[in-house]
C-alpha positions as CSV (number, residue, x, y, z in Angstrom):
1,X,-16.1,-5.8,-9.0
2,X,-19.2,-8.1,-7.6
3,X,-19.3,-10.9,-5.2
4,X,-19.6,-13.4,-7.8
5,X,-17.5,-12.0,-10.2
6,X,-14.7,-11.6,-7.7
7,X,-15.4,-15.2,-6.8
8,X,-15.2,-16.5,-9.9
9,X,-11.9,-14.5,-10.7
10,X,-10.4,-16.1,-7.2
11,X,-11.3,-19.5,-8.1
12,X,-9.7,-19.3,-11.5
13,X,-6.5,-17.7,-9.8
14,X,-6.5,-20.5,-7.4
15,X,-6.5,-23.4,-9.6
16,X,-3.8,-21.2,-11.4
17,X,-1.4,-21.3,-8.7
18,X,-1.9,-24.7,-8.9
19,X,-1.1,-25.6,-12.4
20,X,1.4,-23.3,-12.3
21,X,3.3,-25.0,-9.2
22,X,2.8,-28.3,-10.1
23,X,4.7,-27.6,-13.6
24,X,7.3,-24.7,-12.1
25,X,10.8,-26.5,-11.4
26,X,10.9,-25.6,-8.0
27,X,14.8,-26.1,-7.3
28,X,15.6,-24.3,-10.4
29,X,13.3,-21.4,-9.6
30,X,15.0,-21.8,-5.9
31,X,18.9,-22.2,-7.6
32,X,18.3,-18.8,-10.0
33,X,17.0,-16.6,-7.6
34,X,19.8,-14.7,-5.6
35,X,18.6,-11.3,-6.2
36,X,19.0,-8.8,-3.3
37,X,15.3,-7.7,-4.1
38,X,14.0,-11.0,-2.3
39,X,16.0,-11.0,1.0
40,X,14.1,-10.2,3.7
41,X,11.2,-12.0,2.9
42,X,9.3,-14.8,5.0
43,X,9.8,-18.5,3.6
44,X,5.8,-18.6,2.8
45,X,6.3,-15.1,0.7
46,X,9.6,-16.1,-0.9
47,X,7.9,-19.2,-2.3
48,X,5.0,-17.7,-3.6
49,X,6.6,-14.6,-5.5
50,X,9.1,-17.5,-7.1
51,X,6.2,-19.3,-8.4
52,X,3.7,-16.8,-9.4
53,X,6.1,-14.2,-11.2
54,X,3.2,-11.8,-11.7
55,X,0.3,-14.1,-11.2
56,X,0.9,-12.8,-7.5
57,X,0.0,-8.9,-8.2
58,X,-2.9,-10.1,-9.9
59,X,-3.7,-11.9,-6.6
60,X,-3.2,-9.1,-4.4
61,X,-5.6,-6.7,-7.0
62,X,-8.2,-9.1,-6.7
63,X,-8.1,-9.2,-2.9
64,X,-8.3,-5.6,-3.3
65,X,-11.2,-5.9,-4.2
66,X,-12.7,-7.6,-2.4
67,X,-12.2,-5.7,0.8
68,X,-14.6,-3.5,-0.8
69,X,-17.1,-5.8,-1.0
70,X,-20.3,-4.9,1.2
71,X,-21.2,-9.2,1.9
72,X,-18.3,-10.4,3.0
73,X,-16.3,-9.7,5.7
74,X,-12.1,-9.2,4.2
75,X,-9.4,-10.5,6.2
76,X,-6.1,-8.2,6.8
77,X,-3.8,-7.7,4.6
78,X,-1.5,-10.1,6.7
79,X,-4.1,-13.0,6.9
80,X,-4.8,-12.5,3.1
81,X,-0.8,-13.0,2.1
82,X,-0.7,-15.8,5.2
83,X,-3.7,-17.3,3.5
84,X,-1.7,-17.0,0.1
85,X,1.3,-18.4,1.1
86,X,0.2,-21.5,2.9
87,X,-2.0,-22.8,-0.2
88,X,1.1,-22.3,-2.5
89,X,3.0,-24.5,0.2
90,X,0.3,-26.9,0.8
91,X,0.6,-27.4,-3.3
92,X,4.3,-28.3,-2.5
93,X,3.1,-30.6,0.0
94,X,0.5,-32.3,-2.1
95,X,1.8,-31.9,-5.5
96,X,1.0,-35.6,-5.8
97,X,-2.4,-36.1,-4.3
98,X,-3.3,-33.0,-6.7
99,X,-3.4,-35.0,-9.8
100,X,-6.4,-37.1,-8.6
101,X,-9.8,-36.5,-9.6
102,X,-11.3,-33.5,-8.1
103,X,-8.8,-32.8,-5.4
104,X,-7.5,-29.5,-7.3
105,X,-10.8,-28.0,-7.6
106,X,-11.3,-29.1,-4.4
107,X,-8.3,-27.3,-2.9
108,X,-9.0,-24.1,-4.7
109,X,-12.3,-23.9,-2.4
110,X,-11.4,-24.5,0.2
111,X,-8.9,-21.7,-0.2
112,X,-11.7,-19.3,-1.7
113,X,-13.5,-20.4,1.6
114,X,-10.8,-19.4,3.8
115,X,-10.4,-15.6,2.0
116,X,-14.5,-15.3,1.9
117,X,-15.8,-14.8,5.2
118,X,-20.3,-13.7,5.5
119,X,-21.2,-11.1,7.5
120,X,-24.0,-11.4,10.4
121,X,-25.0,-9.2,12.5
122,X,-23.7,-8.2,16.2
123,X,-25.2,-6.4,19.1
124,X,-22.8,-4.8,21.3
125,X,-23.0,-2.9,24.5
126,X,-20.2,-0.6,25.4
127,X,-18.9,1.2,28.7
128,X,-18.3,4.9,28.7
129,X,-16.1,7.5,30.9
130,X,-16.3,11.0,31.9
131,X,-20.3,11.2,30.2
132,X,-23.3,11.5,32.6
133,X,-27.2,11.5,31.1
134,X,-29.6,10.9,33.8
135,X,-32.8,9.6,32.4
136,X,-31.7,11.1,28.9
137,X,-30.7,9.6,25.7
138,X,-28.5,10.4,22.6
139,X,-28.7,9.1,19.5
140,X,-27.1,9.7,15.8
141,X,-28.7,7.4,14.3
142,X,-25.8,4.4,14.4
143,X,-25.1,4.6,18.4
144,X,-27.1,5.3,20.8
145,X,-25.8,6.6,24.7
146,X,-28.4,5.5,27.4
147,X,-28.0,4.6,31.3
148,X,-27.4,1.1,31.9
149,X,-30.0,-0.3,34.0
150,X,-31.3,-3.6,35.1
151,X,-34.2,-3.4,32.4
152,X,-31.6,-3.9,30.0
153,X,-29.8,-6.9,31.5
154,X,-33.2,-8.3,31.4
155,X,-33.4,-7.4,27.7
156,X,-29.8,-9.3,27.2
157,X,-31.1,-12.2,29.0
158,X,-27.9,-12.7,30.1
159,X,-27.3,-16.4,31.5
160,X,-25.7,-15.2,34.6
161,X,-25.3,-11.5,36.4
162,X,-21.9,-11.2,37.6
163,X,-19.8,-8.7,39.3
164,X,-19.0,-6.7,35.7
165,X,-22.2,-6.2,34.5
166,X,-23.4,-5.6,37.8
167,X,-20.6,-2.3,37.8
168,X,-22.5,-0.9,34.7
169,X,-25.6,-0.1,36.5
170,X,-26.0,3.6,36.7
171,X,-23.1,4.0,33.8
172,X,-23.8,5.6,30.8
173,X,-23.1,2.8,27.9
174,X,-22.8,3.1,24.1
175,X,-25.0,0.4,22.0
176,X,-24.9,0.0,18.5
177,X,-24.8,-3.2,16.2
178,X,-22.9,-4.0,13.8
179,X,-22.2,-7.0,10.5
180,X,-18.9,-8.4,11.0
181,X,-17.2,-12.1,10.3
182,X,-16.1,-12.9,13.4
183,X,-15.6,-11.3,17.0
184,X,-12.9,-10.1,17.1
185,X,-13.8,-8.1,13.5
186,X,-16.8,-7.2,15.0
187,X,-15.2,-5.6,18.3
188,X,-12.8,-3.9,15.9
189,X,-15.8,-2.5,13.6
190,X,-17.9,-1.0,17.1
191,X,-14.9,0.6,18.6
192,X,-14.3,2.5,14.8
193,X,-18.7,3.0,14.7
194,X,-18.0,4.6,18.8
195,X,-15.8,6.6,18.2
196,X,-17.2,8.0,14.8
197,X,-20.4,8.9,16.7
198,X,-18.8,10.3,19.3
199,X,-17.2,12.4,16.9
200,X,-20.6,13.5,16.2
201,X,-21.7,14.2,19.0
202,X,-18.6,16.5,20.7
203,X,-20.2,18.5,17.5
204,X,-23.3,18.7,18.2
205,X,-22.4,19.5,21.9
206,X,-19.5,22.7,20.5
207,X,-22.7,23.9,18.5
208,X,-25.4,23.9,21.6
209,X,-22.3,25.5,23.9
210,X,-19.6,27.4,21.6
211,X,-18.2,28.8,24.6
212,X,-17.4,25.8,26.4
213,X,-13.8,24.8,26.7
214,X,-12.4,21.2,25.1
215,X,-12.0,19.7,28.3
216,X,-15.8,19.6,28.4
217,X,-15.5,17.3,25.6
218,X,-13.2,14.8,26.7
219,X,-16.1,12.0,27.2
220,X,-14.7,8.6,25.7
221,X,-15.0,4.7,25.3
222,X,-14.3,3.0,28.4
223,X,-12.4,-1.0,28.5
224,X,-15.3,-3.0,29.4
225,X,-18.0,-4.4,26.4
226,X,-20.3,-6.8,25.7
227,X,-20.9,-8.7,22.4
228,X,-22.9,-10.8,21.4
229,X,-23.9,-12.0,17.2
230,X,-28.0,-11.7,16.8
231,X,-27.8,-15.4,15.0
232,X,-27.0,-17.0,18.9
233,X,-27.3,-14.1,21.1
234,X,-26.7,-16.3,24.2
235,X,-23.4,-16.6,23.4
236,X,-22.1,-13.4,24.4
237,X,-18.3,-12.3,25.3
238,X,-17.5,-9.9,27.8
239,X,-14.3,-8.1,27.1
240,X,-11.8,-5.7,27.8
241,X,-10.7,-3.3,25.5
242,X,-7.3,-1.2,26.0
243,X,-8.7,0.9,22.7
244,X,-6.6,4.3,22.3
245,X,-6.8,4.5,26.1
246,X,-3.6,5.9,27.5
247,X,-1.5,3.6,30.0
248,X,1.2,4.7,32.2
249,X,4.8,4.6,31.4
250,X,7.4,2.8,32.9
251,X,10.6,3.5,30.8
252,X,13.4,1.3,31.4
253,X,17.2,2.2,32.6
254,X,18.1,0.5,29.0
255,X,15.0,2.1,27.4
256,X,16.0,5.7,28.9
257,X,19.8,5.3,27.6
258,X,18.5,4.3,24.3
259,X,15.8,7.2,23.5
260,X,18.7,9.5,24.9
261,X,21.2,8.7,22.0
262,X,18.6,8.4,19.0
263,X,17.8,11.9,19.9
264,X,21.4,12.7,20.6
265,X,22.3,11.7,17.2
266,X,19.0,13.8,15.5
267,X,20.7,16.8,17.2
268,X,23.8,16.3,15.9
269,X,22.9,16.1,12.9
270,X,20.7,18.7,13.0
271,X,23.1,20.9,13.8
272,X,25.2,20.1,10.9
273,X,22.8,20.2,8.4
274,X,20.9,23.4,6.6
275,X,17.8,25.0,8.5
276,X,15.6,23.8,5.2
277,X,16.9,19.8,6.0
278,X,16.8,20.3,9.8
279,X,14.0,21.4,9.7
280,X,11.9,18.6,7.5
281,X,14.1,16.2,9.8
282,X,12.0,18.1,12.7
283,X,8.7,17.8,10.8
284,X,9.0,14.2,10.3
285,X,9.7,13.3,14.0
286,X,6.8,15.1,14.8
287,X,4.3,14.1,12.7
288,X,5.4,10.3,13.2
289,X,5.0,10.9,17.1
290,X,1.5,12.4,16.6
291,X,0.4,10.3,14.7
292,X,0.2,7.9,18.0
293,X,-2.1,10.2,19.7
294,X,-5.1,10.1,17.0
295,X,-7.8,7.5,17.7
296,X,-8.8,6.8,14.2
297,X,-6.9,4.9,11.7
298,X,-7.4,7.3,9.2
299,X,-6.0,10.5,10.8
300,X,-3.2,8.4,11.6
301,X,-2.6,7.9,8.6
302,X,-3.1,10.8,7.1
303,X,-0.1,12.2,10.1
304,X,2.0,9.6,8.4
305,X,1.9,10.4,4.9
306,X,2.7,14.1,6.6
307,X,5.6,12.9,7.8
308,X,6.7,11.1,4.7
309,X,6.5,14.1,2.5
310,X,8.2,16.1,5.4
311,X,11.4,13.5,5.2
312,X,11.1,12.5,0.8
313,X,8.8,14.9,-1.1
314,X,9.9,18.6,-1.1
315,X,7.8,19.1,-4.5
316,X,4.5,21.3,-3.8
317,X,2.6,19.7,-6.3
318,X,1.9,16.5,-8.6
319,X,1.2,13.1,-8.5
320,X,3.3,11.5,-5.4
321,X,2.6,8.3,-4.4
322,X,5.2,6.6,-7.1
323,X,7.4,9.1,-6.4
324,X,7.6,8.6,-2.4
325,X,7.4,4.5,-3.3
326,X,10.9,5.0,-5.4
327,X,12.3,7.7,-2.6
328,X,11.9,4.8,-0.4
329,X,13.1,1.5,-2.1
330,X,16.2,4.1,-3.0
331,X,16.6,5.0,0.5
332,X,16.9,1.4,1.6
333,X,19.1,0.1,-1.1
334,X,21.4,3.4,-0.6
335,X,22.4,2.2,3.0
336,X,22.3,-1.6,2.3
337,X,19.2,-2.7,3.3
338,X,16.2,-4.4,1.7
339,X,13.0,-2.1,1.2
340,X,9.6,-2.7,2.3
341,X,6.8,-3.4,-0.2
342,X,6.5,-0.7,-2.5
343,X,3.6,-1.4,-4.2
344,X,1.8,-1.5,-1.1
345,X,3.2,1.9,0.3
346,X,2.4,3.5,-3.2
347,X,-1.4,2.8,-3.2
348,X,-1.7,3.5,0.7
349,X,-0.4,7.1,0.1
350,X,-2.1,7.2,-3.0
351,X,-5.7,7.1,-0.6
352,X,-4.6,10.0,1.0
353,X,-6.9,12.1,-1.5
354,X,-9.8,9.9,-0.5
355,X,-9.0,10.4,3.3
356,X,-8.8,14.0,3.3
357,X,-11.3,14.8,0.6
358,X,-13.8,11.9,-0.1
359,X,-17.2,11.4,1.7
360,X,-16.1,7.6,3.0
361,X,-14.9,7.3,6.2
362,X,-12.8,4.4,8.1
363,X,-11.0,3.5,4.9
364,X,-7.7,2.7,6.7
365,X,-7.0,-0.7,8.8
366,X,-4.8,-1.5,11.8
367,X,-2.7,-3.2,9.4
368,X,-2.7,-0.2,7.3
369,X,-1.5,2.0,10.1
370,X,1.4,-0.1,11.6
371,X,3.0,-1.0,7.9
372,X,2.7,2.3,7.4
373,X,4.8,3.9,10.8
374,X,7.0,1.3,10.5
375,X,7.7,2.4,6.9
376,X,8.0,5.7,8.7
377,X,10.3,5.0,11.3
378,X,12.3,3.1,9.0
379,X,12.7,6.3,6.7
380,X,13.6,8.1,9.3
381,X,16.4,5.4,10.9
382,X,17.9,5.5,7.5
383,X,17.9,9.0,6.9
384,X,20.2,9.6,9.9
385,X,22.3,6.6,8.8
386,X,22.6,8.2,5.0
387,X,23.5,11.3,6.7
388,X,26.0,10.4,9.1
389,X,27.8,8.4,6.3
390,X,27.7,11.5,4.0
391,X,28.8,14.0,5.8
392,X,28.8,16.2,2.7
393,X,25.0,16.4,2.6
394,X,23.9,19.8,3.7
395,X,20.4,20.5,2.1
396,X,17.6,18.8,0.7
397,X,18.8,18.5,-2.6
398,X,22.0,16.7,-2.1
399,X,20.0,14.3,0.2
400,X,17.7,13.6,-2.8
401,X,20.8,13.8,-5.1
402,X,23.0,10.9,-3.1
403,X,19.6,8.6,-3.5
404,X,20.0,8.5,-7.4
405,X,24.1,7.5,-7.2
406,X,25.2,3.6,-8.0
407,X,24.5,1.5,-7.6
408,X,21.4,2.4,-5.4
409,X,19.6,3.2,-8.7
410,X,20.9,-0.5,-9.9
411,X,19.9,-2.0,-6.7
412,X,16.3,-0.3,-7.3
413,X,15.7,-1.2,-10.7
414,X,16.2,-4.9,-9.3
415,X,14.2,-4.9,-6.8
416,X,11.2,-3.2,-8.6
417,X,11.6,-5.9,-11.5
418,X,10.8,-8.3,-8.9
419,X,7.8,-6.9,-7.9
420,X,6.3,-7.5,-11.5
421,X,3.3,-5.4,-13.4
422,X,2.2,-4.0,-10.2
423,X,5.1,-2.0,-9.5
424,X,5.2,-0.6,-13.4
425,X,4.2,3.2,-12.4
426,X,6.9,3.2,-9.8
427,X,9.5,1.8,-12.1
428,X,8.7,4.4,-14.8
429,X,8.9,7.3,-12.2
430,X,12.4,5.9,-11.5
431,X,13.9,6.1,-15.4
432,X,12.0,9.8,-15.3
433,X,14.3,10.7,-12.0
434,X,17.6,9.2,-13.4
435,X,17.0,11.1,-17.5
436,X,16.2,14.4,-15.5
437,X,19.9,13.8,-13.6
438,X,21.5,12.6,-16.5
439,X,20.2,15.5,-19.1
């Protein structure tokens, strides 16, 4: 999709949501919707999916888009659907003041302007740890590692020297530039471009010395950073970035007593269990606790969807992603609880090919990488909790079995409906799993 096209489509789905509120009978849409499949959800979300039926999936794909988009700068995934749901409830507000003249078209933009962000370029200057180059200089070709110096403040023409900058003298630093929409995007965009390139160059450093142990190799991003955009480069922000840096831990007399029985009750059930079971129960602890050591979003993710297929997909091969999405929503619906949003979990995991075997890098958000571990966690939490309330469960296949019993499957088939056209793969996988049991 192009940047006009993709404009064009938003601006017709805008005035949409508009016509569409502004004849929906709100209170009756309110009055008939009880179903389990929306509990849970944020007033702002609960709204929007009432009114926009499937209108709303179509939204989402379009946004989908356009984080792909190479001039503009998306927003996350939690400021697009915030961005969503207050226009649908500034249309509640204003359903009046809509009807005159050009105030709908009006509102539409100024939606569109509030998705659409331009890029522009930043300079940023970035402290490093455990590195020393004398009067040398590396470069891949996107960062560069010099010694700070006082020639370079200069360069800056900083407005003031103060005590910070002062400290970087003598320190090897990390300068690169970047095109962002804002700050903090742009902070967010050189720490991923750092760490790439350093990456890089712990290579190119293994290939000069292939005898030289890891811990030569442990050279890293420091917290202090400059930034400043190229279009007003005096107005430059000095931060402080905790990155993946580790932090001491001070656990809690409450904290301690709680980690102590959630892994008091995995080894209780552990021990109850088959080896095969146990064993992926194991897997998936692990791989969700690793996945907090990796500094890039996209290995994290990648240790997540390990983990997932660890705790719900013991097939070795085939498509997966609509599969794990309706392991999930079953899971949930099996011990009482709402599910998380499926469609969203099935595309994530369905990038997994692209992360392990495509040439793009950095595909994966922040966002991406905390909806996705607490999908994890949750999994996890609720595997226990099926367990402990069927004690008959010994192997993987009764596990897999007690997801497809009633009304879970019921439950499911609701709350997919719900989701509309988007979530039509995963509903199909579901009638696939409940013919195979039945036949």
């Amino acid at each position: 999709m192009q940047q006009q096209d993709a404009k064009t489509e938003l601006r017709k789905l805008a005035r949409t949501i508009a016509r569409q509120y502004r004849a929906s009978d709100f209170t009756k849409l309110m009055a008939d919707s009880e179903s389990r499949a929306l509990e849970g959800r944020k007033a702002g979300e609960f709204y929007t999916a009432l009114v926009l039926g499937e209108e709303y999936a179509h939204f989402l794909r379009v946004l989908s888009a356009l984080r792909r988009l190479p001039s503009s700068e998306h927003q996350t995934d939690g400021e697009l659907r915030k961005a969503l749901n207050d226009y649908v409830l500034k249309l509640e507000r204003e359903r009046e003041a809509l009807t005159q003249g050009d105030a709908l078209k009006d509102s539409a933009e100024t939606f569109l302007d509030t998705v659409l962000r331009p890029l522009e370029p930043y300079e940023a200057v970035w402290e490093m740890k455990r590195l020393n180059l004398g009067d040398d200089s590396l470069s891949d070709g996107t960062v560069t590692l010099e010694t700070f110096t006082l020639e370079m403040v200069g360069r800056w023409n900083f407005p003031y020297l103060d005590d910070s900058v002062e400290k970087l003298e003598g320190k090897v630093v990390a300068l690169t530039t970047v095109e962002a929409g804002d700050n903090r995007s742009a902070s967010d965009k050189v720490e991923r471009a750092i760490d790439a390139s350093l990456d890089v160059f712990r290579y190119a450093f293994t290939a000069v010395r292939p005898n030289a142990i890891d811990n030569d190799f442990r050279f890293e991003r420091a917290s202090f950073h400059l930034l400043r955009p190229l279009s007003d480069p005096t107005q430059i922000t000095y931060g402080r970035s905790l990155g993946v840096r580790p932090i001491d831990r001070n656990v809690s007399p409450k904290e301690a007593e709680y980690v102590n029985d959630l892994l008091g009750r995995v080894g209780l059930i552990r021990e109850r269990i088959g080896s095969d079971l146990a064993g992926r129960l194991r897997r998936t602890l692990r791989w969700i606790g690793s996945s907090t050591a990796h500094t890039n979003y996209d290995d994290k993710i990648l240790a997540l969807c390990s983990g997932l297929e660890a705790a719900l997909l013991p097939e070795d091969s085939g498509l997966k992603g609509d599969l794990l999405a309706v392991r999930v929503v079953l899971l949930s619906v099996s011990v009482g609880e709402p599910s998380v949003d499926a469609i969203r979990l099935f595309r994530l995991y369905e990038s997994r090919s692209d992360l392990s075997h495509g040439s793009d890098i950095d595909l994966c958000t922040e966002q991406d990488y905390l909806f996705l571990r607490s999908v994890s966690v949750m999994v996890l939490r609720q595997t226990m909790e099926l367990l402990e309330r069927k004690p008959a469960i010994a192997d993987c296949e009764g596990f897999l079995d007690a997801l497809l019993e009633e009304p879970s499957v019921s439950e499911a088939e609701v709350w997919l409906e719900n989701l509309g056209s988007g979530a039509r793969k995963i509903r199909e996988r579901l009638n696939e799993l409940v013919d195979k049991k039945r036949a």
